[in-house]
ChimeraX commands (.cxc) that place a marker at each C-alpha (Angstrom):
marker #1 position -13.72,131.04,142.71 radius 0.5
marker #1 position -12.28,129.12,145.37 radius 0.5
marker #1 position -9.52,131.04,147.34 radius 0.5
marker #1 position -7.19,128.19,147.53 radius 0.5
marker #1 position -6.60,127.40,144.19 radius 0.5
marker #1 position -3.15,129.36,144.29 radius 0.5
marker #1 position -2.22,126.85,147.26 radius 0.5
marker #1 position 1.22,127.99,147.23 radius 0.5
marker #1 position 2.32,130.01,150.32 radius 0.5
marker #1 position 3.27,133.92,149.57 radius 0.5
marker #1 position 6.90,133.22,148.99 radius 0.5
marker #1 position 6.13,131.42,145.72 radius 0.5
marker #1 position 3.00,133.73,144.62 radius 0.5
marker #1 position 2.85,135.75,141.75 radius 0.5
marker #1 position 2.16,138.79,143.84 radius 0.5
marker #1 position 4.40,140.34,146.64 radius 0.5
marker #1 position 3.98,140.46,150.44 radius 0.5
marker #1 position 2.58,143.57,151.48 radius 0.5
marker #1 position 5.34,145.67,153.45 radius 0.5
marker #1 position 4.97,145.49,157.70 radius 0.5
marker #1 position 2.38,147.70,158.68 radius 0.5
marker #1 position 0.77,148.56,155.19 radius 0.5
marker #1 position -2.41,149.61,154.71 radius 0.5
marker #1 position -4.98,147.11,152.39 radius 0.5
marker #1 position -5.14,143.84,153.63 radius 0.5
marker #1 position -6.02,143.34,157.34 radius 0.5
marker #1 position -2.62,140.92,158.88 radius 0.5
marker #1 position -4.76,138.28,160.35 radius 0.5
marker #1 position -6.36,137.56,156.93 radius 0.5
marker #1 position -2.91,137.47,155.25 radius 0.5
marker #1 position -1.83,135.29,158.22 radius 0.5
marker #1 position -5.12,132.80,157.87 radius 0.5
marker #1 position -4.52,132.94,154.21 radius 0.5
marker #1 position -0.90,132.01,154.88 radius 0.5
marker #1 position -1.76,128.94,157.18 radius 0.5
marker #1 position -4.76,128.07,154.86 radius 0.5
marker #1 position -2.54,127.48,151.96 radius 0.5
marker #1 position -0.12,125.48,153.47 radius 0.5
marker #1 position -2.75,122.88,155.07 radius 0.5
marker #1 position -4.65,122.69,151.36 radius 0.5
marker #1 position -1.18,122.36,149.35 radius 0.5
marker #1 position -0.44,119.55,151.77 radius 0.5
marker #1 position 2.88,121.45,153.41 radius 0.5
marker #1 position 0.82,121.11,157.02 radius 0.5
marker #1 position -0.93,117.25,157.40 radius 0.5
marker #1 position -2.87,116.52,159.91 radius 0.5
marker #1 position -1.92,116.21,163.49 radius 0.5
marker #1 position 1.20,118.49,162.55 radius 0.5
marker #1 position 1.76,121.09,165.11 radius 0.5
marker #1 position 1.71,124.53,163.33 radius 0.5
marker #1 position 4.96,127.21,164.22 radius 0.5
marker #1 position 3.37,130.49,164.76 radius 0.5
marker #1 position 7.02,132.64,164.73 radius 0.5
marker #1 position 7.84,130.52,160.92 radius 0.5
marker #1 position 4.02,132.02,159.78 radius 0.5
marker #1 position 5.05,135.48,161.44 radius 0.5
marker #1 position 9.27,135.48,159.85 radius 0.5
marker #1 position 7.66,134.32,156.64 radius 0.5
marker #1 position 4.95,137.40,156.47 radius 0.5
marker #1 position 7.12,139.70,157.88 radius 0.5
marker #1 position 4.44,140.50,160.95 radius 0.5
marker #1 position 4.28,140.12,164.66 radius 0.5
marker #1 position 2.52,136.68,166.26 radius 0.5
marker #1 position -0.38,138.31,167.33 radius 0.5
marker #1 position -2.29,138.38,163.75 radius 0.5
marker #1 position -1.13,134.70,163.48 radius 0.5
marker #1 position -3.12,133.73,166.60 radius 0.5
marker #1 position -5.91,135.62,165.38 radius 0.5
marker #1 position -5.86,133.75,162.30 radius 0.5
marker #1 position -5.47,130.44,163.91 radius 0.5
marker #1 position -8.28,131.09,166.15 radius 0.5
marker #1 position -10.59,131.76,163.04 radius 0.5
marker #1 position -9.33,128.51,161.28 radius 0.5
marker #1 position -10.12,126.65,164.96 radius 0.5
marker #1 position -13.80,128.19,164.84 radius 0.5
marker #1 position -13.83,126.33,160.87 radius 0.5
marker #1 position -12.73,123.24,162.22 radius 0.5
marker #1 position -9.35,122.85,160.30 radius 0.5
marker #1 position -7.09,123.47,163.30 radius 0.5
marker #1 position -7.25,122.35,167.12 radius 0.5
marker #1 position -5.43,124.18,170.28 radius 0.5
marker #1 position -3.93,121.55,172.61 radius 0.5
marker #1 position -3.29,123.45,175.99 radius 0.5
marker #1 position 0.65,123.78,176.87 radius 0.5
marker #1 position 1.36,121.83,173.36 radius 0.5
marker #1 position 0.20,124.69,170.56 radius 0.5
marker #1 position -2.16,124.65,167.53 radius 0.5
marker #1 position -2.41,121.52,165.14 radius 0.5
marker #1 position -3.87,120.97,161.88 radius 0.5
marker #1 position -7.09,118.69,162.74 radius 0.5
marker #1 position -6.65,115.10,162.25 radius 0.5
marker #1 position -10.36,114.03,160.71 radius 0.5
marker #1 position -11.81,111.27,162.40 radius 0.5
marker #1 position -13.80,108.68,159.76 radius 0.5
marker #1 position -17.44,109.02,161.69 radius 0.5
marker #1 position -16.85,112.83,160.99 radius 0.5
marker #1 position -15.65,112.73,157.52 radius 0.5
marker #1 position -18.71,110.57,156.68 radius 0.5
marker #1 position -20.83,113.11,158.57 radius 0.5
marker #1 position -18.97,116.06,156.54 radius 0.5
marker #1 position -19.87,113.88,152.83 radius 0.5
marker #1 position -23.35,113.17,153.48 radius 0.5
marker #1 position -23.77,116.94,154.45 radius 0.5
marker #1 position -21.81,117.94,150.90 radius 0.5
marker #1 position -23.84,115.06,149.05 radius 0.5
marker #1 position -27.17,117.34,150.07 radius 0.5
marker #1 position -25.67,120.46,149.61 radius 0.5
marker #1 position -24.22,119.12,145.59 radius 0.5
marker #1 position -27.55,117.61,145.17 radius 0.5
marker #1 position -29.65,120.95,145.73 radius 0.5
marker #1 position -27.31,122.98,144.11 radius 0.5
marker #1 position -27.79,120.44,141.09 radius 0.5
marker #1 position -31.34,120.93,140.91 radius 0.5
marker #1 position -31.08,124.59,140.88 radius 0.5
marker #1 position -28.59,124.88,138.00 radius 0.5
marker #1 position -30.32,122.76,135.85 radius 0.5
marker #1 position -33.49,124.56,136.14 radius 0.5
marker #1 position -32.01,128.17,135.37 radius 0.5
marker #1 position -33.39,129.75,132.37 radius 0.5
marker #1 position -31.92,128.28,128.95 radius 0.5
marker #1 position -29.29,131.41,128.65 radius 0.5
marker #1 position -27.69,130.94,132.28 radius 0.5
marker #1 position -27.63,127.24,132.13 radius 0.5
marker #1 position -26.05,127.23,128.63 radius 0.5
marker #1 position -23.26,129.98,130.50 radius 0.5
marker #1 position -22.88,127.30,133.04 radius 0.5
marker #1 position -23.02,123.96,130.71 radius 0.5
marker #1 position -19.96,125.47,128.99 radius 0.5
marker #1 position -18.42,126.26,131.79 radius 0.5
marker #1 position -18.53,122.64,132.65 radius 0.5
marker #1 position -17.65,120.96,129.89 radius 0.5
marker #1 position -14.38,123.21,129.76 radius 0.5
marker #1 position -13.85,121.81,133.33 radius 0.5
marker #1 position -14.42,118.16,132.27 radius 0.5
marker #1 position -11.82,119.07,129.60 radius 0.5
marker #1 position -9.41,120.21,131.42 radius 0.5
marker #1 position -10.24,117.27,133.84 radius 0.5
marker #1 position -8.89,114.72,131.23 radius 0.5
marker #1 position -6.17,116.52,130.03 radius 0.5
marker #1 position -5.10,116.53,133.60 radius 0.5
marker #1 position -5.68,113.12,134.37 radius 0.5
marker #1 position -3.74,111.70,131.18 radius 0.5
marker #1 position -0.48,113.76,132.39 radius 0.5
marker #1 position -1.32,112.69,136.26 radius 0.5
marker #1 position -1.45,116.14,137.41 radius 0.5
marker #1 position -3.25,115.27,140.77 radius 0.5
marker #1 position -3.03,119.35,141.97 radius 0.5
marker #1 position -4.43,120.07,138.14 radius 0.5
marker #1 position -6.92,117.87,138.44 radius 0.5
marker #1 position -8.57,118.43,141.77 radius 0.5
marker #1 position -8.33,122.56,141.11 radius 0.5
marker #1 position -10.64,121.38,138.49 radius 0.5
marker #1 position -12.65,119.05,140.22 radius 0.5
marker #1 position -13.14,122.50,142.69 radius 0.5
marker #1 position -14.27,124.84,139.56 radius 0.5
marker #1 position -16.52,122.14,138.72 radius 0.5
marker #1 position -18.29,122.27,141.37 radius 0.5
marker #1 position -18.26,125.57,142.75 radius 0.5
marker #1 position -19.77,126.65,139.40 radius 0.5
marker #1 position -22.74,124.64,140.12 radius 0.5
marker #1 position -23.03,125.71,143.62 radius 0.5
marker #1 position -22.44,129.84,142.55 radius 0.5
marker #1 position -25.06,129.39,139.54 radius 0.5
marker #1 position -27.06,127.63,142.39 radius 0.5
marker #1 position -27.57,131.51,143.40 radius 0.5
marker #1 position -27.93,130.53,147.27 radius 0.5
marker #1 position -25.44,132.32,149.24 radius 0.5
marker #1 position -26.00,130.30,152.83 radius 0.5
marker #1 position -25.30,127.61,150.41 radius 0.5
marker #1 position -22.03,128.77,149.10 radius 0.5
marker #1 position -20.62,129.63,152.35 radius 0.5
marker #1 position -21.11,126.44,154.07 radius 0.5
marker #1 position -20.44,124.11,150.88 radius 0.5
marker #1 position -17.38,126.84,151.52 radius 0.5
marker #1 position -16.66,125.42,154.83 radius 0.5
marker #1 position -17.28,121.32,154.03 radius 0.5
marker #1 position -14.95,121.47,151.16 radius 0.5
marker #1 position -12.08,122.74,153.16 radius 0.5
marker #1 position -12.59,120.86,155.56 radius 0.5
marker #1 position -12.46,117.46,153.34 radius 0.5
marker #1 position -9.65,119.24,151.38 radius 0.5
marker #1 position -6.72,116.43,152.11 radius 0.5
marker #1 position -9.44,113.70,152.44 radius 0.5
marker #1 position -10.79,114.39,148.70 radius 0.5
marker #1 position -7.04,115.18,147.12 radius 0.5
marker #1 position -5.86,111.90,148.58 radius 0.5
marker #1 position -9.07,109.94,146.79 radius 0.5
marker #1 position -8.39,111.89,143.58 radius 0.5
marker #1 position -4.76,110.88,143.57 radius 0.5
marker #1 position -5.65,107.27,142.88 radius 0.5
marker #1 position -6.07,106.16,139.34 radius 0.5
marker #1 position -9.51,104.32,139.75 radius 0.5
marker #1 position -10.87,107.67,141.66 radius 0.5
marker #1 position -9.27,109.39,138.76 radius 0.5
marker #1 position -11.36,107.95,136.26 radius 0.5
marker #1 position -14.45,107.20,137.81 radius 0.5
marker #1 position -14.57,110.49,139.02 radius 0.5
marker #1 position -14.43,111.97,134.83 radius 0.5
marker #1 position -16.95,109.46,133.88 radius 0.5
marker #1 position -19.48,111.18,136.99 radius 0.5
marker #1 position -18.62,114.58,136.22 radius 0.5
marker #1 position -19.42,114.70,132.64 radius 0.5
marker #1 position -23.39,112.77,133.34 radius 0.5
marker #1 position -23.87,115.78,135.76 radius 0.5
marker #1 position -22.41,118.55,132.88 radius 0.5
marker #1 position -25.00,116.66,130.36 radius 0.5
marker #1 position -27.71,116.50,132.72 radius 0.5
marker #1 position -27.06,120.39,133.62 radius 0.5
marker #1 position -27.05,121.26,130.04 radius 0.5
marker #1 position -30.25,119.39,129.31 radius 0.5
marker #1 position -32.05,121.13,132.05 radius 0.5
marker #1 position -33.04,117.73,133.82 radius 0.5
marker #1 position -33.22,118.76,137.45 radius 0.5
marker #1 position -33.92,115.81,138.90 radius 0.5
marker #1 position -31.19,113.85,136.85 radius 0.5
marker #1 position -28.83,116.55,138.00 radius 0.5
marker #1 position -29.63,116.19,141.39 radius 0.5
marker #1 position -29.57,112.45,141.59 radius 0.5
marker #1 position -25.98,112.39,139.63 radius 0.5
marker #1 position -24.50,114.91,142.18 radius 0.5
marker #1 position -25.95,113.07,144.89 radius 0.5
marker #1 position -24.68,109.62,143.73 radius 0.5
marker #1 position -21.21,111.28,142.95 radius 0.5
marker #1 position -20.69,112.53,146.26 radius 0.5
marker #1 position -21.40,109.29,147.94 radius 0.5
marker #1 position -19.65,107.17,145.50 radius 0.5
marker #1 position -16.24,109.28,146.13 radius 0.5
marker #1 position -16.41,108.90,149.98 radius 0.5
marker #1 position -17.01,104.97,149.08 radius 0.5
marker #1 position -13.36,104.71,146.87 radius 0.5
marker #1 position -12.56,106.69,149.44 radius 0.5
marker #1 position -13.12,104.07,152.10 radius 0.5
marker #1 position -10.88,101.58,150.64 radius 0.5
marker #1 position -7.60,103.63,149.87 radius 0.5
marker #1 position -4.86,103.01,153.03 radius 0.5
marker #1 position -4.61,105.65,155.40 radius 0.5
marker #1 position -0.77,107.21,155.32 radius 0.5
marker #1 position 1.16,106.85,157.83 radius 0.5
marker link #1:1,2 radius 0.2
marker link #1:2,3 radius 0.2
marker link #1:3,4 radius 0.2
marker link #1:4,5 radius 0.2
marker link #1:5,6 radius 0.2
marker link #1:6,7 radius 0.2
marker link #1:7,8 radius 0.2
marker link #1:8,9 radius 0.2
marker link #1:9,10 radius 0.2
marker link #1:10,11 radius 0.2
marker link #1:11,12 radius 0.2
marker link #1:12,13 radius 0.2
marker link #1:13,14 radius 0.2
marker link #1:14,15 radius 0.2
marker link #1:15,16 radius 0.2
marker link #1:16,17 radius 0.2
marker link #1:17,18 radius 0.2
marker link #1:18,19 radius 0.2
marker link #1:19,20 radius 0.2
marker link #1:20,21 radius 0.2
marker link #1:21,22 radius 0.2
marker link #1:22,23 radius 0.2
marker link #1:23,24 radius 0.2
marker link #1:24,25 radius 0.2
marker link #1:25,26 radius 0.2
marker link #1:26,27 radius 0.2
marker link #1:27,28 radius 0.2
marker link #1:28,29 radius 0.2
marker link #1:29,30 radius 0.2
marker link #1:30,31 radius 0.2
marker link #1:31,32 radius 0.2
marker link #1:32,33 radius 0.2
marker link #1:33,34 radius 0.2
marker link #1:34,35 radius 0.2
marker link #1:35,36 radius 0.2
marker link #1:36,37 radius 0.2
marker link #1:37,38 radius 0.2
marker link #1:38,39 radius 0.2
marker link #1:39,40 radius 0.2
marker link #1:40,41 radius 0.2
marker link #1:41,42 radius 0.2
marker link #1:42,43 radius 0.2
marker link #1:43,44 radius 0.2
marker link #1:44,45 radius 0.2
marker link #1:45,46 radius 0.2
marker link #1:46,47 radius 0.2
marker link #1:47,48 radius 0.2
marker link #1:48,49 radius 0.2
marker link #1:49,50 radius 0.2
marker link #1:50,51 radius 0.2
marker link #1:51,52 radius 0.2
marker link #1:52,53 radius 0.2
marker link #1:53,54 radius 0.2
marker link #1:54,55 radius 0.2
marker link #1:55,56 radius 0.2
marker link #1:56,57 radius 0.2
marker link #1:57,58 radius 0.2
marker link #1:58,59 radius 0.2
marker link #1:59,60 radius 0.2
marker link #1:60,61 radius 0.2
marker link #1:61,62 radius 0.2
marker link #1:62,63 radius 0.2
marker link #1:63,64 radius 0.2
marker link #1:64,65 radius 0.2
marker link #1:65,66 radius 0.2
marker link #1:66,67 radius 0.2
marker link #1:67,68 radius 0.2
marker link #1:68,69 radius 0.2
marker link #1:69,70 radius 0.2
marker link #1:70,71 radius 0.2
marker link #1:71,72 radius 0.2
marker link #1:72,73 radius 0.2
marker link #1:73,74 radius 0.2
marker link #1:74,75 radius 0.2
marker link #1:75,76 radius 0.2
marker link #1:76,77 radius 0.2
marker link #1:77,78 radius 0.2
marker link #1:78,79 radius 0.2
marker link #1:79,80 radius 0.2
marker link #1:80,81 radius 0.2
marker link #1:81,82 radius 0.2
marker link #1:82,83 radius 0.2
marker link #1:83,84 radius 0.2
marker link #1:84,85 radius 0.2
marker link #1:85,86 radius 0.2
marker link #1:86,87 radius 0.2
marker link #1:87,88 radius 0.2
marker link #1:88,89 radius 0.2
marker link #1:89,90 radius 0.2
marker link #1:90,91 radius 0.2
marker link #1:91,92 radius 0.2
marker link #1:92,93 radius 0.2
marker link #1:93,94 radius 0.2
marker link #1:94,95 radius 0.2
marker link #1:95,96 radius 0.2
marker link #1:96,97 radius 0.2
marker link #1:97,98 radius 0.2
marker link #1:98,99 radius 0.2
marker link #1:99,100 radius 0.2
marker link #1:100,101 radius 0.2
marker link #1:101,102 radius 0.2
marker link #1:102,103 radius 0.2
marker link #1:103,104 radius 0.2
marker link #1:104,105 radius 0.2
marker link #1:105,106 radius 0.2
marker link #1:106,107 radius 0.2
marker link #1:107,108 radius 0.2
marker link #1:108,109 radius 0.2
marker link #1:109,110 radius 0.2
marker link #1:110,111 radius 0.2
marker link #1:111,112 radius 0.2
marker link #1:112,113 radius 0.2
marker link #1:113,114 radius 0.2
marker link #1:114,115 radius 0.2
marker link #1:115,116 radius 0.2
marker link #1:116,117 radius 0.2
marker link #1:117,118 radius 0.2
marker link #1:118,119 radius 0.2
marker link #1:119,120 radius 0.2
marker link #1:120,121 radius 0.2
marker link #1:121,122 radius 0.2
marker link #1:122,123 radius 0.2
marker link #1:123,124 radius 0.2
marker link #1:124,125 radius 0.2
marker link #1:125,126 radius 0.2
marker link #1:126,127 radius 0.2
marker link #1:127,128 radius 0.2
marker link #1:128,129 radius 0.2
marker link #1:129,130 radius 0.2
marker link #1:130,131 radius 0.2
marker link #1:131,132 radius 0.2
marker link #1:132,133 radius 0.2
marker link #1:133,134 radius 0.2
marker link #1:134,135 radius 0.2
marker link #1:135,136 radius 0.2
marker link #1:136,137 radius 0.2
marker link #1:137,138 radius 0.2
marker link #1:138,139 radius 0.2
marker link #1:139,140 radius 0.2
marker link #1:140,141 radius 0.2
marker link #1:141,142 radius 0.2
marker link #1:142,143 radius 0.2
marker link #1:143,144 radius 0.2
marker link #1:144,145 radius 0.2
marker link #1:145,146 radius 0.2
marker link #1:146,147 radius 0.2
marker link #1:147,148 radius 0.2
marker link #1:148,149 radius 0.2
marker link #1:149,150 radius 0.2
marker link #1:150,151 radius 0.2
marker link #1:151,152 radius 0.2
marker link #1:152,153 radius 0.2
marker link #1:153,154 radius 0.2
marker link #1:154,155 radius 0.2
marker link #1:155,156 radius 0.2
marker link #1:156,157 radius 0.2
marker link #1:157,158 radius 0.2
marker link #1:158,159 radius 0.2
marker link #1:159,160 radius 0.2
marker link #1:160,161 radius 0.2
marker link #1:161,162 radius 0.2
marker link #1:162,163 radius 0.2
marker link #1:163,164 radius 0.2
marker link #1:164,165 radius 0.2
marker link #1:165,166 radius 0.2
marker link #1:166,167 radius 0.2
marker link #1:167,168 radius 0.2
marker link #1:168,169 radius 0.2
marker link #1:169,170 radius 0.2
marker link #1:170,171 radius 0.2
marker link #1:171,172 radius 0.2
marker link #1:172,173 radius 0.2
marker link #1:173,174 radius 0.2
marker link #1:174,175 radius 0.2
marker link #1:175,176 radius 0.2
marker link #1:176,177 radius 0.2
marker link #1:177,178 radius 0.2
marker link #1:178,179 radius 0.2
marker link #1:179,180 radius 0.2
marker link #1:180,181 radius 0.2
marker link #1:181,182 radius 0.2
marker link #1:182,183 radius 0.2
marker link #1:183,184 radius 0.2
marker link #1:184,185 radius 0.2
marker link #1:185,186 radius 0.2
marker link #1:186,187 radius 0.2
marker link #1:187,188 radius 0.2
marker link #1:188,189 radius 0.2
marker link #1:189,190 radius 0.2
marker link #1:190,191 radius 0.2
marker link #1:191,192 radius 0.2
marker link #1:192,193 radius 0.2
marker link #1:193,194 radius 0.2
marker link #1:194,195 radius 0.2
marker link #1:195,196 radius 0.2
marker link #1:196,197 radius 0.2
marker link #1:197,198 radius 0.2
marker link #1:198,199 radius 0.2
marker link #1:199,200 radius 0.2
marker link #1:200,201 radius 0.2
marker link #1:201,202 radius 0.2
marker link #1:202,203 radius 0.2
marker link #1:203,204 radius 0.2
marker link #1:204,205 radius 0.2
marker link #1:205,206 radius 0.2
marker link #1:206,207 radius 0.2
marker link #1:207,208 radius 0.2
marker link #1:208,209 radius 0.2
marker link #1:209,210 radius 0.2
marker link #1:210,211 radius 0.2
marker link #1:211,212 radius 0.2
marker link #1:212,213 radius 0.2
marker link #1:213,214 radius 0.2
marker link #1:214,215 radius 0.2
marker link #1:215,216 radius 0.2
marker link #1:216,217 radius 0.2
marker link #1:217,218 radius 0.2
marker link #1:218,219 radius 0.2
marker link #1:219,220 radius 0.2
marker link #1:220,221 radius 0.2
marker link #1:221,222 radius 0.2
marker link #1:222,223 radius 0.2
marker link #1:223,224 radius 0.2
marker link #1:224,225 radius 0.2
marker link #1:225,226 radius 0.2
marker link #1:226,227 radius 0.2
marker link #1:227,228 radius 0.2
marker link #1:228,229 radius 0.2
marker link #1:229,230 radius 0.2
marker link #1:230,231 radius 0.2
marker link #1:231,232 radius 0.2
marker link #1:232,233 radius 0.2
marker link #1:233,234 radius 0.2
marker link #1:234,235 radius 0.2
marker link #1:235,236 radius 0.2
marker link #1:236,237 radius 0.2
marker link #1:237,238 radius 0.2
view
């Protein structure tokens, strides 16, 4: 599972910050985790400059796992240094976010292929798996739960790219989806992406459960490259 689907920052988990100093998990993580979760739940937008002492007061730690953490989110691409100005969440350029979908259409469209060919027990495992998803997809999108939605639109596909058994695969589809986190949630939150995006989702879940590989991978393919097209003509926030 993804580890921002809780995009909430600590203060409004369902789990308490670990005291100053204790032993378990390692500060910087807690502090990229921190950071992380405010730039997926939308709290930090791009070209926002990020306050290292608020993501220090709000753990309870000193600034030096902070800039540890934002030095491993600047090595993923999701953050930029400016010298003499701080650390700002990366502003997305559209050259590289058509760069960053072509590279996720090819990484869906493999994983696609590979799911649907499992052996009849795994790929029935998965085919339920996403046809709860599509589910839970509608519900969503009937209520216009946006957040609801896209956390499903993630299990969706990370269930195809785990059962895809590749784990190269699943680290940098790990990577491309963050990455395109803001870009995707803002194509999702329309009501034509919405819908066309159900319709997509449930030919892949039927092609998966059929075991038609090359159906799969063609769907996934087409997917991915029809989002970043809706995406293309939704207005840019100011």
């Amino acid at each position: 599972m993804f580890p921002w689907h809780d995009m909430r920052p600590w203060p409004e988990r369902n789990r308490p910050i670990p005291p100053r100093g204790a032993v378990g998990e390692p500060l910087a993580k807690r502090a990229r985790d921190e950071v992380l979760s405010l730039i997926l739940g939308g709290r930090l937008l791009p070209g926002q400059r990020i306050n290292e002492p608020d993501i220090a007061d709000r753990l309870g730690v000193s600034r030096v796992p902070v800039r540890e953490a934002l030095r491993e989110l600047e090595a993923s691409g999701l953050v930029v240094a400016r010298k003499n100005a701080g650390v700002f969440v990366r502003r997305l350029e559209p050259a590289e976010v058509a760069e960053l979908y072509a590279f996720r259409g090819a990484m869906d469209a493999f994983a696609g292929r590979q799911a649907a060919g499992l052996a009849p027990a795994p790929r029935r495992a998965l085919a339920r798996v996403l046809a709860e998803s599509v589910s839970a997809m509608r519900k969503a999108a009937r209520r216009r739960e946006v957040v609801a939605y896209y956390a499903e639109n993630l299990r969706f596909h990370w269930a195809i790219v785990e059962a895809a058994g590749n784990a190269p695969l699943a680290e940098s589809y790990r990577a491309v989806v963050q990455r395109l986190h803001l870009w995707r949630l803002r194509n999702l939150a329309s009501p034509v992406g919405m819908a066309a995006s159900i319709g997509e989702h449930e030919a892949i879940a039927q092609a998966v459960k059929a075991g038609d590989a090359p159906r799969a991978e063609a769907l996934l393919a087409a997917h991915v490259g029809a989002a970043h097209e809706r995406l293309k003509h939704i207005p840019e926030e100011e």
